[in-house]
TORRODREN-210019 format. One line per 2 residues: number of its first residue (from 1); their letters; for each residue x, y, z of C-alpha. Coordinates in nm, 4 decimals, m for minus. Example, Ala and Ser with C-alpha at 12.3 -4.5 7.8 and 13.67 -1.06 7.14 Angstrom:
! residues 2
1> AS> 1.2300 m0.4500 0.7800 ~ 1.3670 m0.1060 0.7140
***
This chain:
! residues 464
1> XX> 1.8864 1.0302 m1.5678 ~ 2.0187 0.8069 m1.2678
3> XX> 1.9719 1.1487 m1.0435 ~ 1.6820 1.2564 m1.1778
5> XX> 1.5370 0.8786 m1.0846 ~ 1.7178 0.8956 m0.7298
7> XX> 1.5029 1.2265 m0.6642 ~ 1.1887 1.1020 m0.7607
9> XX> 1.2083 0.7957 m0.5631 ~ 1.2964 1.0375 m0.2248
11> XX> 1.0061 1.2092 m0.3008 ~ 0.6985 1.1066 m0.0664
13> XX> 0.3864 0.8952 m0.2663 ~ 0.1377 1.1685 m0.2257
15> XX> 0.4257 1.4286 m0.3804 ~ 0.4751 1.1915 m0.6639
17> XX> 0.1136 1.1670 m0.7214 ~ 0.0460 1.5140 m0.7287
19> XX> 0.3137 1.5583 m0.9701 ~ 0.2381 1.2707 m1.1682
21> XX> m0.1233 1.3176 m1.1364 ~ m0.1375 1.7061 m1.2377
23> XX> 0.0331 1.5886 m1.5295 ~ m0.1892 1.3450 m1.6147
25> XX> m0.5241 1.5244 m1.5044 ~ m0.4233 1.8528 m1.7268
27> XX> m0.3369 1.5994 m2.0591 ~ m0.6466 1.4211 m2.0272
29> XX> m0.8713 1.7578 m1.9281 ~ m0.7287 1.9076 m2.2688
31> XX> m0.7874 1.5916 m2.4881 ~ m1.1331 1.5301 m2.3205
33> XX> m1.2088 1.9290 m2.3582 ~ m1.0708 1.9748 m2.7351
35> XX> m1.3027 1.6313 m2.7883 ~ m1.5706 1.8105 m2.6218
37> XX> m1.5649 2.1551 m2.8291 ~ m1.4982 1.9536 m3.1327
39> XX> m1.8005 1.7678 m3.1168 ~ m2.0091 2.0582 m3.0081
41> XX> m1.8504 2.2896 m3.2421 ~ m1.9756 2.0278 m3.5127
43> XX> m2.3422 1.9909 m3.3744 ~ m2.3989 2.3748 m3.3366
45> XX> m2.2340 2.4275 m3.6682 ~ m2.4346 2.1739 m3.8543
47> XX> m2.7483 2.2886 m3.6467 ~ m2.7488 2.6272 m3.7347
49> XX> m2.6460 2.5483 m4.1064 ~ m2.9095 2.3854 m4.1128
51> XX> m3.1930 2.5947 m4.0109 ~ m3.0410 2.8568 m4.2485
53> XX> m2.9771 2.6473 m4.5208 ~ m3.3749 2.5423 m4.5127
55> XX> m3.4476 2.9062 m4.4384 ~ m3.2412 3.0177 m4.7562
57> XX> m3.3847 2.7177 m4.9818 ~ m3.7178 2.7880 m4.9135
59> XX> m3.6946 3.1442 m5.0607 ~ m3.5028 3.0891 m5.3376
61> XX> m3.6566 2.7395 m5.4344 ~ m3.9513 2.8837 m5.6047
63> XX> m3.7220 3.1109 m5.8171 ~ m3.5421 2.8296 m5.9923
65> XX> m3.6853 2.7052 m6.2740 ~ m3.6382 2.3178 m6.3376
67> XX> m3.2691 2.2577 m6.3401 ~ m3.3187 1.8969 m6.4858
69> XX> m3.3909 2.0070 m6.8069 ~ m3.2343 2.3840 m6.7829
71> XX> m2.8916 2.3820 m6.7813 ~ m2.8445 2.7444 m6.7718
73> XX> m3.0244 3.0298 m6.5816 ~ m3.2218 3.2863 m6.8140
75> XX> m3.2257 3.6720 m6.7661 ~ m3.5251 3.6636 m6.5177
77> XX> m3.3942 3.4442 m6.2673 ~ m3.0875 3.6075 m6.2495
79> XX> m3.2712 3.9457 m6.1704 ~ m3.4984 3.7531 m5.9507
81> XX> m3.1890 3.6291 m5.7664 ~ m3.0103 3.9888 m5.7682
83> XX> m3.2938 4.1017 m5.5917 ~ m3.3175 3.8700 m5.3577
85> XX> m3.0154 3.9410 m5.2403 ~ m2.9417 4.2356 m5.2971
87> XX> m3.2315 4.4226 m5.1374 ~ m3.4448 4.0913 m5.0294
89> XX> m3.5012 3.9386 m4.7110 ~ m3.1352 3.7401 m4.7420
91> XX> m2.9693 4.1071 m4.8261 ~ m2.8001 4.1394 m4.4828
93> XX> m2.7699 3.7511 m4.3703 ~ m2.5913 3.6158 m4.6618
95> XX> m2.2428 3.8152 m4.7642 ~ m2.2433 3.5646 m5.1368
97> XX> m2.4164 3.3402 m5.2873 ~ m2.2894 3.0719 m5.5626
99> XX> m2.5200 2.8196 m5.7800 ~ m2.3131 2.5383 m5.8928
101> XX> m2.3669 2.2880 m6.1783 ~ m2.2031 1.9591 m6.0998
103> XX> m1.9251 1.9834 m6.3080 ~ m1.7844 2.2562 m6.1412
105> XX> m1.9610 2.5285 m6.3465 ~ m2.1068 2.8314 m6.1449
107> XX> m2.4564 2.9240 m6.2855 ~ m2.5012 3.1910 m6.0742
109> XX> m2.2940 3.4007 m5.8527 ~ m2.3599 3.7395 m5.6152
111> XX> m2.0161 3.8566 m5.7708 ~ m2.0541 3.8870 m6.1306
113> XX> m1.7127 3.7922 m6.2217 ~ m1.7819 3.4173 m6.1185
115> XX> m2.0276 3.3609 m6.3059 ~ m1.9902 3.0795 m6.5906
117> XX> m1.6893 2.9844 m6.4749 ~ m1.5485 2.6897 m6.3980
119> XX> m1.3205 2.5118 m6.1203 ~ m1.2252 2.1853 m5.9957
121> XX> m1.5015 2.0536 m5.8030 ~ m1.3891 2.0316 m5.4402
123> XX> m1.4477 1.7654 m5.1600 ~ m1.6982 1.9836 m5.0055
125> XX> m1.9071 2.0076 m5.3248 ~ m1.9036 1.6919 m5.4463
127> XX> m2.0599 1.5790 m5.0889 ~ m2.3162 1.8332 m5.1518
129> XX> m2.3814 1.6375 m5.4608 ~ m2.4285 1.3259 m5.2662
131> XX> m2.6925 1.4401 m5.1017 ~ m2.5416 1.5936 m4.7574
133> XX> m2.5386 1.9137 m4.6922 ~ m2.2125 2.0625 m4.5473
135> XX> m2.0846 2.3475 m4.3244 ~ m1.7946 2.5018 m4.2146
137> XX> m1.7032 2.7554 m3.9856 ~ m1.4071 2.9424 m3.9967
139> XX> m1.1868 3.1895 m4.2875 ~ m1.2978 3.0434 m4.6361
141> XX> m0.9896 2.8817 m4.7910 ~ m1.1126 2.7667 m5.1510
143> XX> m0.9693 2.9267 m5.4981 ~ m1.3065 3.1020 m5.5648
145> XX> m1.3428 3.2427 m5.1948 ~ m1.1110 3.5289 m5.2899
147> XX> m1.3845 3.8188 m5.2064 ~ m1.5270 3.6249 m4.8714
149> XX> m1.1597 3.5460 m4.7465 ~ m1.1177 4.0040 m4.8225
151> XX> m1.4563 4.1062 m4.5461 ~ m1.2214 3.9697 m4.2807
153> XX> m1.5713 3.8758 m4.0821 ~ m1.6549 3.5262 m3.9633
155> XX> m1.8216 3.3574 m4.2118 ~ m1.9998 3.0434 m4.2065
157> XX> m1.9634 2.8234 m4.5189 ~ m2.2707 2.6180 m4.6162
159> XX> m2.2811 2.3771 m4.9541 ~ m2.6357 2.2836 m4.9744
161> XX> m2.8047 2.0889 m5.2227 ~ m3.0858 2.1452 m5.4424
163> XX> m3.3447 1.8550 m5.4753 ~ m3.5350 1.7727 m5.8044
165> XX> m3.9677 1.7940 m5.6230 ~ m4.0755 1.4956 m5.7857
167> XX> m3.7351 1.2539 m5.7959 ~ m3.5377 1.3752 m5.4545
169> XX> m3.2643 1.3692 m5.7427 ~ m2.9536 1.6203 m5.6295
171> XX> m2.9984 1.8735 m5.9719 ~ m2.7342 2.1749 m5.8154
173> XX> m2.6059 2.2697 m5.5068 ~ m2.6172 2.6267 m5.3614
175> XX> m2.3146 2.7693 m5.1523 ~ m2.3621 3.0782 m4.9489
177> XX> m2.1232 3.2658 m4.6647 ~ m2.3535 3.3456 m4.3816
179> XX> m2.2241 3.6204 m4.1544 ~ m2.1513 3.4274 m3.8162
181> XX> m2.1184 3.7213 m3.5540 ~ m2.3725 3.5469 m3.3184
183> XX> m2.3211 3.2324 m3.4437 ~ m1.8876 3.2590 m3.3209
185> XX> m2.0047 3.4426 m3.0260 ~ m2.2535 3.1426 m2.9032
187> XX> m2.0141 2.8955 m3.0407 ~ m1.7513 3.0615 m2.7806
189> XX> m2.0065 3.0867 m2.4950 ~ m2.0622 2.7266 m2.5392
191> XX> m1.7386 2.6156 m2.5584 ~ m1.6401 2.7990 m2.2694
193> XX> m1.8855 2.6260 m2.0765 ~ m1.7925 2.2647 m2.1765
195> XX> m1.4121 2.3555 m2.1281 ~ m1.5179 2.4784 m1.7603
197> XX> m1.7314 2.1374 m1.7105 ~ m1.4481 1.9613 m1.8206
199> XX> m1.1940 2.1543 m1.5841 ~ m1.4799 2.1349 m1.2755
201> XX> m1.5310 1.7520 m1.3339 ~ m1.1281 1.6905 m1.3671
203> XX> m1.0528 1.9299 m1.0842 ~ m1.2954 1.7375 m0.8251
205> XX> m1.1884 1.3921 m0.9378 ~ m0.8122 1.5153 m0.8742
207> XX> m0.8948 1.6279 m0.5236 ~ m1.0726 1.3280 m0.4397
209> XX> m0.8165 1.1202 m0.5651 ~ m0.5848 1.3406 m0.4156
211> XX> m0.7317 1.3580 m0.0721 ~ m0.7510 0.9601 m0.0770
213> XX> m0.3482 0.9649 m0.1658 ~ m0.2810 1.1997 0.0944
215> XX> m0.4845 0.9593 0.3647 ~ m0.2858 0.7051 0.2616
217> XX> 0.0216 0.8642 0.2162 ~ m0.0235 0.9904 0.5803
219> XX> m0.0953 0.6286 0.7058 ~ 0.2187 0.4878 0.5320
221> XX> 0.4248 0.7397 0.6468 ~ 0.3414 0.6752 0.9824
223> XX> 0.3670 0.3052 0.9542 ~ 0.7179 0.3531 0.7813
225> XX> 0.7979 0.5607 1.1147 ~ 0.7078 0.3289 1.3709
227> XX> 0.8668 0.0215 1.1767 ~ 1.1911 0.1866 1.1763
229> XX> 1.1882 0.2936 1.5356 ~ 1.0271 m0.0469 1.5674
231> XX> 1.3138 m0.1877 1.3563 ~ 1.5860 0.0491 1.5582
233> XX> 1.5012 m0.0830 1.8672 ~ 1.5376 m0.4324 1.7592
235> XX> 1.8210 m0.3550 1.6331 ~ 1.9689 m0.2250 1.9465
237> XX> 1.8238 m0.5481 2.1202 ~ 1.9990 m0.7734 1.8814
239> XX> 2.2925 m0.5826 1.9957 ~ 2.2359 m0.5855 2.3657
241> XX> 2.1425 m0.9384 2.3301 ~ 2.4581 m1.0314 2.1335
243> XX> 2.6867 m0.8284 2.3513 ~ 2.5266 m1.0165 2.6706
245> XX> 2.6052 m1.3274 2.5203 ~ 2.9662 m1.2638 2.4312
247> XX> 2.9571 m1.1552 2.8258 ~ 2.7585 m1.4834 2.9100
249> XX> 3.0211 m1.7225 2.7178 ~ 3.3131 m1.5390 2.8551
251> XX> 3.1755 m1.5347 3.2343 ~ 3.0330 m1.9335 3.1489
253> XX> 3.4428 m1.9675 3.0804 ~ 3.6021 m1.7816 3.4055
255> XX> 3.2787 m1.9318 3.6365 ~ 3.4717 m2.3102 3.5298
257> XX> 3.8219 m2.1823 3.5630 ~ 3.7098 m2.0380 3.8861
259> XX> 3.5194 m2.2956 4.0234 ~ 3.8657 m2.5277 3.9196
261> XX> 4.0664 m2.2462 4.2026 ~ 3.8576 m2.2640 4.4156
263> XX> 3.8343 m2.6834 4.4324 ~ 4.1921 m2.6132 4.4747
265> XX> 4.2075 m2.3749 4.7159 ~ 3.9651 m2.6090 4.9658
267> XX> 4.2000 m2.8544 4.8365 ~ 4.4915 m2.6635 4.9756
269> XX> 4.3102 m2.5657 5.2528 ~ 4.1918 m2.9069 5.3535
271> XX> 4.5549 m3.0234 5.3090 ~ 4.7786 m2.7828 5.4377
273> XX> 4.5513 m2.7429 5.7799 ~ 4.2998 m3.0033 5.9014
275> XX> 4.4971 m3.2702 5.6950 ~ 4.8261 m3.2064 5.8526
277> XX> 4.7091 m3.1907 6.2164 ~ 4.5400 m3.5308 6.1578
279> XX> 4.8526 m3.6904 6.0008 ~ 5.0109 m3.5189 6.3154
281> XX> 4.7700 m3.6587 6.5517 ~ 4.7682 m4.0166 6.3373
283> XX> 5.2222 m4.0243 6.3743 ~ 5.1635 m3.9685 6.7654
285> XX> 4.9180 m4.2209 6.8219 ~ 5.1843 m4.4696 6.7129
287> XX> 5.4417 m4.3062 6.9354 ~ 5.6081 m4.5240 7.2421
289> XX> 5.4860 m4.3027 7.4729 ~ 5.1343 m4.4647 7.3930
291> XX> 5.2623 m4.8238 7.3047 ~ 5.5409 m4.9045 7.5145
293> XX> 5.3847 m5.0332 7.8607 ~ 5.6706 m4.8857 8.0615
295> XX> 5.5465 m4.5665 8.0109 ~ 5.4290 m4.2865 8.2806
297> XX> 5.0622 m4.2329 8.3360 ~ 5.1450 m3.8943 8.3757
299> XX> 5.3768 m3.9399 8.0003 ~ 5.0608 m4.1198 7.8404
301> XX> 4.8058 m3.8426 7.9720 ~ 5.0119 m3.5628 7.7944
303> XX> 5.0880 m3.7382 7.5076 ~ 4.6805 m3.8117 7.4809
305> XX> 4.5899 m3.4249 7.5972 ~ 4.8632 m3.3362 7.2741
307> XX> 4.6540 m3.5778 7.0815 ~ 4.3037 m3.4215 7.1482
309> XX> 4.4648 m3.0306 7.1170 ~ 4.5269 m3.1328 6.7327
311> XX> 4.2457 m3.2960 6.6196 ~ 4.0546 m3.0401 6.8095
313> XX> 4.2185 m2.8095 6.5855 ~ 4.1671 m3.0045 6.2653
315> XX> 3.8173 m3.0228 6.3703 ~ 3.7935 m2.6117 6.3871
317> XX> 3.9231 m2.5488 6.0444 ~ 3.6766 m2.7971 5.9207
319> XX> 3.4557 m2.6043 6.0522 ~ 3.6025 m2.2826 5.9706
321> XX> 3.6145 m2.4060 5.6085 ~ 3.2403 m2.5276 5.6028
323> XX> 3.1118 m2.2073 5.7522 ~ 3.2801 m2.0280 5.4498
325> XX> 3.1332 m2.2011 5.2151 ~ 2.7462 m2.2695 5.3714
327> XX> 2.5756 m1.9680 5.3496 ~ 2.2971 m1.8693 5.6438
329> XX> 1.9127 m1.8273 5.5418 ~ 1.9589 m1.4824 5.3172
331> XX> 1.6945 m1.5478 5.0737 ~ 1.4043 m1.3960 5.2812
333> XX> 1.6343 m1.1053 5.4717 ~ 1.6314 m0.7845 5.4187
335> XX> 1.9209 m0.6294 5.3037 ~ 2.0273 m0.4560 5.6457
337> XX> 2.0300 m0.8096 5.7668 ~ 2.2331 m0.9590 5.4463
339> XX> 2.5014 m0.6765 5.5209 ~ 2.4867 m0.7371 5.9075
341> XX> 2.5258 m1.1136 5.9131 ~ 2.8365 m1.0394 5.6459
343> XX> 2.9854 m0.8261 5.9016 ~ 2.9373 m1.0026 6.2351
345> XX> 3.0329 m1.3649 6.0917 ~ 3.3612 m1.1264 6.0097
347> XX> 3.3978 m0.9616 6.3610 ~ 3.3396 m1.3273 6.4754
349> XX> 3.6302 m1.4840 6.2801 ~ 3.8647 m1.2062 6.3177
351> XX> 3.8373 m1.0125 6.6416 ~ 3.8489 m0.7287 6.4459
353> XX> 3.6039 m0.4153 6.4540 ~ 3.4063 m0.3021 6.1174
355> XX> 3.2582 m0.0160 6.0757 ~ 2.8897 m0.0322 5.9354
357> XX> 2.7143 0.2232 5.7619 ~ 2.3648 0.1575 5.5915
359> XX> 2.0849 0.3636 5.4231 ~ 1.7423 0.4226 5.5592
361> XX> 1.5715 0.3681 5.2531 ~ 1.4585 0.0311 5.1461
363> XX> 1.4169 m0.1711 4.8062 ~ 1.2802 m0.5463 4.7651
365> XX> 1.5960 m0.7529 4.5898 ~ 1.6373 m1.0887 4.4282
367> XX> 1.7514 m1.3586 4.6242 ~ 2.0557 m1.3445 4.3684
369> XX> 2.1529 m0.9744 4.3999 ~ 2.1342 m1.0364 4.7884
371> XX> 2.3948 m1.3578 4.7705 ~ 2.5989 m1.1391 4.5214
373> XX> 2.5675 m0.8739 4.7958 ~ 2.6812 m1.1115 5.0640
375> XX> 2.9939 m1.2830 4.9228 ~ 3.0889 m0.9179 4.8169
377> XX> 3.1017 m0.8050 5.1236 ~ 3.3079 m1.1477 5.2959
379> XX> 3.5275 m1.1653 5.0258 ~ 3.6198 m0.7940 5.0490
381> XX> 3.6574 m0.7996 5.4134 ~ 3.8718 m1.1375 5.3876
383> XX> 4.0966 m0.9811 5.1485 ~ 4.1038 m0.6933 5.3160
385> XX> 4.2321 m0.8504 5.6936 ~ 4.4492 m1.1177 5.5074
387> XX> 4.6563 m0.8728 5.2641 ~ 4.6155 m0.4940 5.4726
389> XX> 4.5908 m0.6362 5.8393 ~ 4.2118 m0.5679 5.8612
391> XX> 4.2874 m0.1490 5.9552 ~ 4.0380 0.0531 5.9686
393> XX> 3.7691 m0.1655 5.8083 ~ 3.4684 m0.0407 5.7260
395> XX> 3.1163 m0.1316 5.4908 ~ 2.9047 0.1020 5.3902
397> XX> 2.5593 0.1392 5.1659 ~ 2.3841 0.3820 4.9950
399> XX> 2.1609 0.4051 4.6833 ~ 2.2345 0.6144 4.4193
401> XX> 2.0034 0.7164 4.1083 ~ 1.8259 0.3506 4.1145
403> XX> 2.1340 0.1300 4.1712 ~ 2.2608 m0.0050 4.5437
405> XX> 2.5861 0.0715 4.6453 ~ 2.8021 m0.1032 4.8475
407> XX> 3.1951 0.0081 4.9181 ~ 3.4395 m0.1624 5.1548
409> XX> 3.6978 0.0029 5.2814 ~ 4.0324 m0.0417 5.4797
411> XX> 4.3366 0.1569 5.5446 ~ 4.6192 m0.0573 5.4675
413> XX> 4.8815 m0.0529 5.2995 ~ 4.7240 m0.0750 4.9176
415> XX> 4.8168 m0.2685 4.6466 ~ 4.9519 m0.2569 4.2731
417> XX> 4.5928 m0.3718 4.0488 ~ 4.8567 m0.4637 3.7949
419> XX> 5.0872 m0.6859 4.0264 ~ 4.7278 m0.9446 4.1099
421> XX> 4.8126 m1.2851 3.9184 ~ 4.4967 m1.3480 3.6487
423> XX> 4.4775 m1.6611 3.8418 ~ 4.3389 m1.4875 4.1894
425> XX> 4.0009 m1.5973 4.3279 ~ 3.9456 m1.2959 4.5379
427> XX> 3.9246 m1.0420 4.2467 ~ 3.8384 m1.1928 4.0155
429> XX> 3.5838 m1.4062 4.1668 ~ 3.4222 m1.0895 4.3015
431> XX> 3.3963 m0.9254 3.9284 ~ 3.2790 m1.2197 3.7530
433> XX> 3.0090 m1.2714 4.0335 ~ 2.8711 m0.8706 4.0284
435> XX> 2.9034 m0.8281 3.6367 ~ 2.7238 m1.1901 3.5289
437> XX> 2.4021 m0.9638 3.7519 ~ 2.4733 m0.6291 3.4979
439> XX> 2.6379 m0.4732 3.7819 ~ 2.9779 m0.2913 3.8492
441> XX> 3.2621 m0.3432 3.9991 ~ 3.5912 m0.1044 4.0979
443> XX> 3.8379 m0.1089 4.2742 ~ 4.0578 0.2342 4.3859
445> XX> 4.3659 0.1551 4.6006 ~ 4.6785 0.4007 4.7061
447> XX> 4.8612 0.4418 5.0014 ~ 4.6331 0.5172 5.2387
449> XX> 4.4426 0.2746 5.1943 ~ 4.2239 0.0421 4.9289
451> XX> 3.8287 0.0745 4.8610 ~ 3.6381 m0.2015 4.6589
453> XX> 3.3499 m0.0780 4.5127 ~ 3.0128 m0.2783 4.3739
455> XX> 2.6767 m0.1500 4.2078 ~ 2.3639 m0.3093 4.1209
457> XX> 2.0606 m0.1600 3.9393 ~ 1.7801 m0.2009 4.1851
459> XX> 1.4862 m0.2424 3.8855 ~ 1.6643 m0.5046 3.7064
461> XX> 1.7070 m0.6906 4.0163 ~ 1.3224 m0.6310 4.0541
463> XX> 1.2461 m0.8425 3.7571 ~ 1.5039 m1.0952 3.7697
***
């Protein structure tokens, strides 16, 4: 039962209408049509019994003589009735003919052998004897129908009763088997025609109904389709969007760790260079070359000169330090620009020659993706001259199937990825800062040399 229920749920609601529908159309067609050629079978039946029954009492009427106070029928109505039909006009309609008395008693019969006899009234004829006439169609079935049950013909059965003239008073009732070859054949013709009506009427109201399902079916179906794409791509937003935010909270975590090295780094910076060479410069003011009177101009001078050198110094790493960390005016540059002020503040520092080689092609970016772009490129180089001796350096950009591409190269020495402490700016700084903009980042190192590699997708950088 469960499986039989599981298919008809799978089916689709116009295919379980048209089942269910069929079924229901065809039950009610055939109790509407054998309602139909019930009640028409009845009205034709009782029609025609009708016009035959008058038709048959007003011949044989005037040959009975007043069964009120005659109780029997003499010898010359019984001849007058044997003619009648026998040879008369009812010869050839009616196959018998019965007169019965109310108790049961036949007073006159076409068959010979029924006559006086007797039988238990039936339902039919004691209706008669109420007043109503009845008629049925179809094989006679009562005890004393043995000869009209033998023709094999249809036969219509008609109990008619006889009427006292001057009382309306129900003295006898006549029963005669008409033969009923036109009367089955028009009974047939007109149920035929109802059962058709009935089909037609049922058919059309099925289609309509039908066609309406099948609309709607149609429209549902379609609905159902688009809200489960609809509900499939949500779906795979609610997963983008969770995935992005396990990436958010996880770069949200290494952006404070990192922004803890690098305070320390500058820390370190700031200590172990421009702090020292102050400190330096702070022990020799206090020297006795500068405080003992007794000493040389020519002492003093030098000492003063050594003086100068080292806060000079200090002073360039300050400055060294601050032009790391201020960027210039890259917000409105193109990106030839971004990747040529990267380079040349790098040539400038160093000494060192880098190769740069850029695309022709152009594409607007965000102010972030050109930043991004920017440290990428100074931190790569940095880490490049500080760990491979800044051989063979070299930048270049490309775009490739929507994204920009930027690579920087060197021919050093390489590295082992695995041997980098977790705790490394340079790296890991560079990662976090490409991948929090739905980039990529690689790295691909050997002997011969070590090329970091980032890419952006151009269109998302668009809209951001």
């Amino acid at each position: 039962m469960n499986g039989i229920l599981d298919r008809w749920n799978n089916q689709s609601l116009a295919r379980q209408f048209l089942i269910a529908g069929g079924l229901v159309s065809i039950a009610a067609m055939m109790l509407i049509g054998a309602y139909v050629t019930s009640l028409i079978e009845a009205a034709v039946t009782r029609n025609s019994a009708a016009s035959t029954a008058l038709y048959v009492d007003s011949i044989i009427a005037p040959l009975l003589p007043d069964m009120k106070t005659n109780k029997t029928l003499d010898d010359v109505t019984t001849r007058a009735l044997d003619e009648t039909f026998g040879q008369g006009a009812l010869g050839g309609k009616v196959v018998s003919f019965r007169l019965w008395r109310q108790d049961g008693t036949v007073l006159y019969a076409t068959d010979k052998s029924m006559a006086g006899r007797q039988f238990e009234p039936s339902d039919d004829l004691k209706t008669a004897f109420s007043g109503q006439m009845v008629a049925q169609f179809g094989p006679a079935d009562d005890l004393e129908s043995e000869v009209e049950r033998a023709t094999g013909s249809p036969l219509l059965e008609i109990y008619n009763p006889i009427l006292q003239p001057w009382s309306g008073e129900v003295v006898a009732v006549s029963e005669f088997y008409e033969v009923a070859d036109d009367f089955q054949q028009s009974l047939h013709q007109a149920q035929l025609r109802s059962w058709l009506a009935v089909a037609g009427v049922t058919l059309a109201f099925f289609l309509l109904l039908s066609a309406i399902v099948f609309r709607g079916s149609q429209t549902i179906d379609s609905q159902r389709q688009a809200l489960t794409q609809r509900v499939a791509e949500l779906s795979s937003l609610l997963a983008q969007n969770r995935a992005l935010h396990a990436r958010a909270q996880r770069a949200s975590q290494r952006a404070t760790a990192l922004n803890e090295s690098y305070l320390r780094r500058l820390g370190a910076d700031l200590h172990d260079g421009p702090a020292q060479l102050v400190a330096y410069a702070a022990l020799r003011v206090d020297s006795k070359l500068l405080t003992d009177p007794k000493t040389s101009p020519k002492a003093r001078e030098k000492e003063v000169t050594t003086i100068k050198s080292r806060l000079d110094e200090a002073m360039d790493e300050i400055r060294s330090i601050c032009s790391g960390l201020v960027l210039p005016q890259i917000e409105t540059a193109e990106l030839p620009d971004v990747l040529e002020r990267a380079v040349n503040a790098h040539r400038q520092r160093t000494g060192l020659d880098v190769a740069l080689s850029m695309s022709n092609a152009s594409q607007p970016l965000s102010p972030s993706a050109k930043i991004s772009i920017y440290r990428f490129v100074q931190e790569a180089l940095n880490n490049g001259f500080r760990h491979g001796g800044g051989i063979g350096q070299s930048v270049r950009q490309t775009f490739e199937d929507g994204h920009v591409v930027i690579e920087v190269a060197d021919r050093g020495p390489g590295f082992d990825p695995a041997s980098v402490r977790p705790e490394g700016l340079g790296l890991a700084g560079l990662r976090e800062r490409i991948e929090s903009l739905g980039g990529t980042f690689d790295i691909s190192t050997s002997k011969d040399g070590t090329t970091v590699r980032m890419s952006l997708n151009v269109q998302e950088m668009e809209q951001a």
